[in-house]
C-alpha positions as CSV (number, residue, x, y, z in Angstrom):
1,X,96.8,75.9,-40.3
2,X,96.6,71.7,-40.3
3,X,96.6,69.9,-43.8
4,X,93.5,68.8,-42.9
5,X,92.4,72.5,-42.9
6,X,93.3,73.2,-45.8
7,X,91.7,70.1,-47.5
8,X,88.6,70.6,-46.5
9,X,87.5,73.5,-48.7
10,X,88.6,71.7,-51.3
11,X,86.2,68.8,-51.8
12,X,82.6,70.7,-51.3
13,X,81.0,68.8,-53.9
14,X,82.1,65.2,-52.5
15,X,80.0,65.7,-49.1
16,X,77.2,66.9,-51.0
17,X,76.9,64.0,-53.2
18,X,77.3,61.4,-49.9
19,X,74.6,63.5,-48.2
20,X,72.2,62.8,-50.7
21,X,73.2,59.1,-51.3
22,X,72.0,58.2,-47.9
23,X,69.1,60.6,-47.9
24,X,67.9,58.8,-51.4
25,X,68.8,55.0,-49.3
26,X,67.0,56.0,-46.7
27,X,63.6,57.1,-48.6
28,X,63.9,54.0,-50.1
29,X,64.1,51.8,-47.0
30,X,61.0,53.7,-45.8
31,X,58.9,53.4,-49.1
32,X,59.6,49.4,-48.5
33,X,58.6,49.4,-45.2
34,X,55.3,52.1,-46.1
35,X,54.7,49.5,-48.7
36,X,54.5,46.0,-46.9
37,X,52.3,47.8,-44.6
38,X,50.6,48.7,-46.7
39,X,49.9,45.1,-48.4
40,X,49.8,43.6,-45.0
41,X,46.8,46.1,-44.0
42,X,44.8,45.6,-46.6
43,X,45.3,41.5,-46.4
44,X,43.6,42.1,-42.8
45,X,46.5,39.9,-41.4
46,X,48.8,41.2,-38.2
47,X,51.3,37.8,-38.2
48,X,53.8,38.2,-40.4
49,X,54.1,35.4,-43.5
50,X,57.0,33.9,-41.9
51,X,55.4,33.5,-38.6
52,X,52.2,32.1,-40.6
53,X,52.7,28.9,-41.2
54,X,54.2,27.5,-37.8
55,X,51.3,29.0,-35.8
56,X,48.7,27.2,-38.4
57,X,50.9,23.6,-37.5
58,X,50.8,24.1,-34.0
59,X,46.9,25.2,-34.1
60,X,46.4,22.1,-35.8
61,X,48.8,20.0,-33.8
62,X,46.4,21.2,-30.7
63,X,43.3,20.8,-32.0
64,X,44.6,16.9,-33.1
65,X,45.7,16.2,-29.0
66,X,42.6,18.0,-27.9
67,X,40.7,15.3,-30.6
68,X,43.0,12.6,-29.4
69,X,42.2,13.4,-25.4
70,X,38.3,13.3,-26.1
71,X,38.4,10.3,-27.9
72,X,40.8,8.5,-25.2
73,X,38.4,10.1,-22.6
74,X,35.3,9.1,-24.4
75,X,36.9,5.0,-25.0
76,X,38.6,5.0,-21.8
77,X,35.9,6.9,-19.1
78,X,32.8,8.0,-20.6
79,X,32.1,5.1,-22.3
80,X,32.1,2.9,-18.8
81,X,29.7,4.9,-17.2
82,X,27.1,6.9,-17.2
83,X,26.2,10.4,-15.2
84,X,23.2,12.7,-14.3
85,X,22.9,15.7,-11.9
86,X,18.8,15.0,-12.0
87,X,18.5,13.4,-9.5
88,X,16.3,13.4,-5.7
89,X,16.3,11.5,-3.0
90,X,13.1,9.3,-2.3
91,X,11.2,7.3,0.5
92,X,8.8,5.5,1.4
93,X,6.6,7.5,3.8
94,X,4.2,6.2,6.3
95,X,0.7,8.1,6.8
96,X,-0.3,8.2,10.5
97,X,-4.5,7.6,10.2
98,X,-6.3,6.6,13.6
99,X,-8.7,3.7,12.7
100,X,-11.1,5.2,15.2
101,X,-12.6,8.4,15.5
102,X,-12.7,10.7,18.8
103,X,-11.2,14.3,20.1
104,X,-7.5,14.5,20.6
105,X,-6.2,14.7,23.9
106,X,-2.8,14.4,23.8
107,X,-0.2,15.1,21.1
108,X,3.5,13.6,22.1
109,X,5.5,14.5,18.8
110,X,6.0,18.0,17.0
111,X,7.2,17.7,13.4
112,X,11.1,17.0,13.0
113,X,11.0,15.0,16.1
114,X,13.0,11.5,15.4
115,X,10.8,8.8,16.4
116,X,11.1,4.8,17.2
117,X,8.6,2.5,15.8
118,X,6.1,2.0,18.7
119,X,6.5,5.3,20.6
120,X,3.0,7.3,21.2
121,X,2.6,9.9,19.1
122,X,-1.3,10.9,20.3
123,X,-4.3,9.9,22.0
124,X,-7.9,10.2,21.5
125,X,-10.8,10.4,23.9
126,X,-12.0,7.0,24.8
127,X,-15.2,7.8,26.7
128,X,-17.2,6.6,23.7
129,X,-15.4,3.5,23.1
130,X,-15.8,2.3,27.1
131,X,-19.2,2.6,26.9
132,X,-19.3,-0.3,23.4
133,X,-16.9,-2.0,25.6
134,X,-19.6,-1.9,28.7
135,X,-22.0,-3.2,26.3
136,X,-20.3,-5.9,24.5
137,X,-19.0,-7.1,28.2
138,X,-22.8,-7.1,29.1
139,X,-23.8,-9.0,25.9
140,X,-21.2,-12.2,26.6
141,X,-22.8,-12.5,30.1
142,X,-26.5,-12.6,28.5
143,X,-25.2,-14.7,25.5
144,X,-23.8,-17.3,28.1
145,X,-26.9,-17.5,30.1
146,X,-29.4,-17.7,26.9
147,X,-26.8,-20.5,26.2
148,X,-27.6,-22.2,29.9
149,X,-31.3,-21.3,29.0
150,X,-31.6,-23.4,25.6
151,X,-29.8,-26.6,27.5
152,X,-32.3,-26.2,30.4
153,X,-35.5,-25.8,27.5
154,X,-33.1,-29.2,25.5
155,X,-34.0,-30.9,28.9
156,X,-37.6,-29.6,29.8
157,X,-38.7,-30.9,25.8
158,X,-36.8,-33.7,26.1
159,X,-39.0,-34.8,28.9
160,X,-42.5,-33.9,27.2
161,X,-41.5,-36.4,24.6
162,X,-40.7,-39.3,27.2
163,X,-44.3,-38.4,28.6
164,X,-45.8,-38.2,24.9
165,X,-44.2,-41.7,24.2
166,X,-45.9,-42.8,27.4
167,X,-49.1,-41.2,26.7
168,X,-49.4,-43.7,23.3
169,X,-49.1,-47.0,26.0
170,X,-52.3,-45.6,28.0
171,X,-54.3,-44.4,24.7
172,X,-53.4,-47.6,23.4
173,X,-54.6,-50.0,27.0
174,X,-58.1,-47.5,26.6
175,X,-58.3,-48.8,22.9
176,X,-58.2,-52.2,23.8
177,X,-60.3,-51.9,26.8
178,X,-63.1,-50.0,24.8
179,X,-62.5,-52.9,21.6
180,X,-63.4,-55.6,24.2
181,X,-66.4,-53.3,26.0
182,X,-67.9,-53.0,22.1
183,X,-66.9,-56.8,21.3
184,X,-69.6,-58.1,24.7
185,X,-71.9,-55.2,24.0
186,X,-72.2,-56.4,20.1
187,X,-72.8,-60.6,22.1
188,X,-75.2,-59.1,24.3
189,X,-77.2,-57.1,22.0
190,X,-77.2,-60.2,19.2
191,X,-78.7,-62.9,22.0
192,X,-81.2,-60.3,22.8
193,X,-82.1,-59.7,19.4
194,X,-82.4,-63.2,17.9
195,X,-85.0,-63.8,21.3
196,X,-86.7,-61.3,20.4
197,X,-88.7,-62.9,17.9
198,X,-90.1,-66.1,20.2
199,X,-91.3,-63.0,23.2
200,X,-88.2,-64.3,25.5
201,X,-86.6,-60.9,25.6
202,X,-89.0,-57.9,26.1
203,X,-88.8,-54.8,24.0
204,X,-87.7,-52.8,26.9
205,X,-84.5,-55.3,26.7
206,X,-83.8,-54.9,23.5
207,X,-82.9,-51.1,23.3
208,X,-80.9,-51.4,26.1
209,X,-78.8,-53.7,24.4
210,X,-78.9,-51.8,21.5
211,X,-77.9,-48.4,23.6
212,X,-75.3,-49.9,25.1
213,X,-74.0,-51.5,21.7
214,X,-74.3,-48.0,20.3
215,X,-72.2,-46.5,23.4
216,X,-69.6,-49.3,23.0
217,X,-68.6,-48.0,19.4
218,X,-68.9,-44.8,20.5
219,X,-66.1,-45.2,23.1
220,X,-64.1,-47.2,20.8
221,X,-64.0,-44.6,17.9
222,X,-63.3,-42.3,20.8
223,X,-60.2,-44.3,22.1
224,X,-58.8,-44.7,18.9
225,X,-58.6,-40.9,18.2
226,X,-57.3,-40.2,21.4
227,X,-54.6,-43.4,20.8
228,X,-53.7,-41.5,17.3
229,X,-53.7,-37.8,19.0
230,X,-51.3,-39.3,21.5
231,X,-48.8,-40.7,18.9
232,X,-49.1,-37.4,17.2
233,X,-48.4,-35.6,19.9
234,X,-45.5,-37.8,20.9
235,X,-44.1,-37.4,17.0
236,X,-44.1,-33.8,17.5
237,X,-42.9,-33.2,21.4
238,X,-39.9,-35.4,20.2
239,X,-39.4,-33.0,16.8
240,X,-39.1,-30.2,19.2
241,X,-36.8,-31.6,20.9
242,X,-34.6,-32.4,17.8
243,X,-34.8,-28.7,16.5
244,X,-33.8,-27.3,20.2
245,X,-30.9,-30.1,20.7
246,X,-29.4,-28.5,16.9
247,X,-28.9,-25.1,18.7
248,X,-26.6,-26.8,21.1
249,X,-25.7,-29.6,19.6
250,X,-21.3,-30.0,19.1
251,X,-21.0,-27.3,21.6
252,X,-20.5,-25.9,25.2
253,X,-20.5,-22.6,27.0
254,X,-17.5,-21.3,25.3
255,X,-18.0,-22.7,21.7
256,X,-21.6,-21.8,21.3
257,X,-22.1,-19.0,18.1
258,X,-24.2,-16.7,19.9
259,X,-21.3,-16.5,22.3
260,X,-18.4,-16.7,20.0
261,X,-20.1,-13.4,18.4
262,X,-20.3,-12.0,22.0
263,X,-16.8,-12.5,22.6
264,X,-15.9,-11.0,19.3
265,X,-18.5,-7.8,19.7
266,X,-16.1,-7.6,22.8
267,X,-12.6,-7.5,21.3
268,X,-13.8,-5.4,18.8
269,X,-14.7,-2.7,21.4
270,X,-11.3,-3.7,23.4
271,X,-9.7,-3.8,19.9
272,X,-11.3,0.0,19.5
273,X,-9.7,1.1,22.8
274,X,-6.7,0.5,22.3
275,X,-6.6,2.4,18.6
276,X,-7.2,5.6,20.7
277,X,-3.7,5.1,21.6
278,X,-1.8,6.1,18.0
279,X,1.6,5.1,17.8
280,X,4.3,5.6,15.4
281,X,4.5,2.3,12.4
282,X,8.0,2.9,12.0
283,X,11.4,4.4,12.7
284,X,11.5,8.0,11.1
285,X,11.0,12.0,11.7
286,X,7.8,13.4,12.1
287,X,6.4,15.6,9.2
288,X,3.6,17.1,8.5
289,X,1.6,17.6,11.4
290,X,-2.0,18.3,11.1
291,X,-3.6,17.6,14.4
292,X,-4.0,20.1,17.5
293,X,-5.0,19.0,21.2
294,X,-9.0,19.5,21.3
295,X,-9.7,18.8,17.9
296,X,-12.4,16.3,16.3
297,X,-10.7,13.5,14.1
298,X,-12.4,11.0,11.9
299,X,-11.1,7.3,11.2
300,X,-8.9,7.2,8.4
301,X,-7.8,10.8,8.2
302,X,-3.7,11.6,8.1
303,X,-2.8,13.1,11.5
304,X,0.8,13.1,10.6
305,X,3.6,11.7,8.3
306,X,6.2,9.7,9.8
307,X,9.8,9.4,6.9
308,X,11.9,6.6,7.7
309,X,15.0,8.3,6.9
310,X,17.1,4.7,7.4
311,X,15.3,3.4,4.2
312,X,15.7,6.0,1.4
313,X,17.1,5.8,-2.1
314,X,17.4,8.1,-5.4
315,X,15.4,8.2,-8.3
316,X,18.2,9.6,-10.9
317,X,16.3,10.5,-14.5
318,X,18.8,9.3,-17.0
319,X,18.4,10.2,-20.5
320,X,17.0,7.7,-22.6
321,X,20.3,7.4,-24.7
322,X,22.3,6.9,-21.8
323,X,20.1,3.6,-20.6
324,X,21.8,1.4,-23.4
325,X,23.6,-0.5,-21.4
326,X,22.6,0.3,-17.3
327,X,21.5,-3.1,-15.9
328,X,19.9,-3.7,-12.7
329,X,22.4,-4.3,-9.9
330,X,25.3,-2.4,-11.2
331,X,26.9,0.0,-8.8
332,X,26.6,3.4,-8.6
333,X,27.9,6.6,-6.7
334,X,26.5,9.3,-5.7
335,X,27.3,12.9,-4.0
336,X,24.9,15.1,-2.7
337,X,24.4,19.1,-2.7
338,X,24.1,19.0,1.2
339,X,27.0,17.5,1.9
340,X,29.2,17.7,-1.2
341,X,31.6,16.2,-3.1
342,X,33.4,15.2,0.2
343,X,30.8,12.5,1.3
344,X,30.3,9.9,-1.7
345,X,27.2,7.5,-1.1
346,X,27.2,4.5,-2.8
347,X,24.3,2.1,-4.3
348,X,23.2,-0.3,-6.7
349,X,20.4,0.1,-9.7
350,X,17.4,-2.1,-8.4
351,X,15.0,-1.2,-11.5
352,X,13.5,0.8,-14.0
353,X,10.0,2.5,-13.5
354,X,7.3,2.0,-15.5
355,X,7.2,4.7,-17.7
356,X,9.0,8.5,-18.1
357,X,8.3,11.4,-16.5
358,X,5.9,12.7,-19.4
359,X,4.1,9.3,-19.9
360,X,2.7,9.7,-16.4
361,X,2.4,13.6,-16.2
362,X,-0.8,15.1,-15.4
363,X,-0.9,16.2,-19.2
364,X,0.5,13.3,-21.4
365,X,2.3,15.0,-24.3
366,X,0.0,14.5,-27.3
367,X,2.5,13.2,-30.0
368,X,0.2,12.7,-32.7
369,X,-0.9,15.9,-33.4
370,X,0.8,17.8,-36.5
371,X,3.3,20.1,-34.6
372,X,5.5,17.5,-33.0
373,X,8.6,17.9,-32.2
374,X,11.0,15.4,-30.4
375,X,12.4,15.9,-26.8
376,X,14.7,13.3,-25.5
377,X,12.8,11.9,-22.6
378,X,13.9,10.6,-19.5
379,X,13.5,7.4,-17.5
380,X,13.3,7.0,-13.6
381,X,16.2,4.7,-12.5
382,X,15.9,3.9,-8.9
383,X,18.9,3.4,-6.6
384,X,19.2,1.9,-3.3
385,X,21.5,3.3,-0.9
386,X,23.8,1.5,1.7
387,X,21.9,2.3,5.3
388,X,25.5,2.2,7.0
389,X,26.0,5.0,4.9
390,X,22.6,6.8,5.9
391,X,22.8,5.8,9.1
392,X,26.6,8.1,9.2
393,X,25.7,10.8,6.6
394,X,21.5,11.0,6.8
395,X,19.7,12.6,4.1
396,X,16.2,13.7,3.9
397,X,13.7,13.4,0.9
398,X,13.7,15.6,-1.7
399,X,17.5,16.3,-1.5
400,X,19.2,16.8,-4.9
401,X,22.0,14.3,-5.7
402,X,23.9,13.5,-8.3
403,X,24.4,10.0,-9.8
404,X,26.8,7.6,-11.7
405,X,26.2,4.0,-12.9
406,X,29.5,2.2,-13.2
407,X,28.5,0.5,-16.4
408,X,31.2,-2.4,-15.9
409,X,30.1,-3.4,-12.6
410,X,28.2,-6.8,-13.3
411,X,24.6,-7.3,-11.2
């Protein structure tokens, strides 16, 4: 048996007593560690305190560069321009309405069809309007030959006053004539009568002179009315004549009124007939077609729209608090759903409209009333696009856009 045999029955107590030192360590490492998680669990915290305070500085060293990056972002970009995803594309349409009324005939177009300014779109029966045009053509010709008519009458009544003025000459000769007949029979009848008394001149004498005396003043009164009927009538052939020659007067056969209003009666049915051909007022697609071959349409009525897709801009409704500083003819850019972010329009700000959206809605907001409460409103800002652009990328009304005004651009 080894020493070491022999010395081991001999120290029973020492293992027992370094047994239970490490047991007794041991318990107390674990009543430590049973106790700080303890505390820790019911401070509600899972970060240990020595791991505490260099996560706080780093939160807050993040949330100071996320602060710093706004406010550079804010200086630097957002501050020199302004943006708005409510925004549409807008155009000026043109309403196809006949300016005559008749039955369609013909329709050329269907909606969606591109058209060119001047191309037929439809006809209309124009049975009705060659009958006006019969009758107006029928109403120059008479017009012309009432005109040939009132110089012929100028003539004929310029004549009947030559012979009126001639008439006064003979009226006035027969004056005369009967002036010297009453001047002998007024001798004759004075002999006779201072005779009478010494028996030279019988009775029977006597009366005949007086007769004849009596017949002499007669025909002299009788001359003189005829000489004064005679001027009259002269005075009044020659007024005629006056009142005719005004109808005329200053003109000929193609600047007479009655026939200048023939002439226009006649363009106006011409003008008529050629309105029953419709055609298209601009370049554009068709839209909106309302009209079907056979069917009764009245003057004025929308047949069709025609959108001149070359000439089309945005309205983008900014915010009132983003309008500080947007000025007409800065420059703008703009991207479009149909197309996205790939195609980039660009514009310039040409104005302002009149009023916001709830200013002009059907329903004005009634502001004054006790519940009010304030809604940031928004202002139409119209845009014009570049028609290269258009003409490369088209677009159609009604497409949603989205808009930015470069706030440093100068108009």
């Amino acid at each position: 048996m080894s020493d070491d045999a022999q010395e081991q029955p001999a120290n029973p107590h020492g293992e027992a007593s370094a047994s239970a030192s490490a047991s007794a360590s041991a318990s107390e490492a674990a009543s430590e560690a049973a106790s700080e998680a303890a505390s820790e669990a019911a401070s509600g915290s899972v970060i240990d305190r020595k791991n505490r305070a260099p996560l706080l500085i780093g939160l807050a060293l993040a949330v100071a560069v996320i602060a710093g990056l706004y406010f550079l972002y804010d200086v630097l970009i957002a501050s020199r321009s302004v943006s708005t995803d409510n925004a549409y594309v807008g155009g000026e349409t043109a309403e196809v309405t006949p300016l005559t009324s008749g039955k369609v005939i013909e329709v050329l177009v269907t909606d969606t069809q591109p058209v060119r300014r001047g191309q037929i779109l439809f006809r209309l029966d124009d049975a009705d309007q060659r009958i006006v045009l019969a009758q107006a053509q029928a109403g120059l010709e008479y017009a012309r030959r009432r005109y040939g008519q009132s110089l012929a009458n100028n003539d004929a009544l310029g004549a009947a006053a030559d012979a009126s003025t001639t008439q006064i000459g003979a009226a006035q000769a027969k004056v005369a004539s009967t002036q010297a007949a009453l001047a002998k029979a007024r001798a004759d009848y004075g002999r006779r009568a201072g005779l009478a008394g010494s028996g030279a001149v019988s009775a029977e004498e006597l009366t005949s002179a007086r007769e004849a005396l009596a017949s002499a003043q007669a025909a002299t009164r009788e001359a003189q009315a005829g000489l004064a009927a005679a001027r009259s009538d002269a005075v009044s052939a020659r007024r005629q004549e006056e009142a005719a020659l005004v109808l005329t007067r200053g003109t000929d056969v193609e600047t007479a009124p009655e026939i200048l209003l023939a002439k226009a009666r006649l363009e106006s049915a011409r003008l008529d007939i050629a309105r029953t051909v419709v055609r298209a007022p601009v370049d554009g697609i068709v839209a909106r077609r309302a009209i079907q071959v056979g069917q009764k349409i009245d003057a004025g009525s929308v047949a069709m729209i025609v959108v001149p897709v070359g000439q089309l801009y945005v309205d983008a409704n900014f915010k009132e608090d983003q309008l500080g500083k947007v000025r007409s003819g800065q420059a703008a850019t703009m991207t479009s759903d149909f197309y996205g972010d790939d195609v980039v329009f660009h514009g310039k700000v040409v104005g302002f409209a009149g009023g916001t959206g709830a200013a002009f809605s059907l329903i004005p907001a009634q502001n004054a009333t006790g519940n009010w409460i304030k809604v940031v409103q928004r202002l139409p800002v119209r845009i014009e696009l570049d028609p290269g652009e258009l003409k490369e990328h088209p677009l159609r009304i009604g497409l949603s856009m989205e808009a930015e005004i470069d706030l440093t651009s100068k108009d």
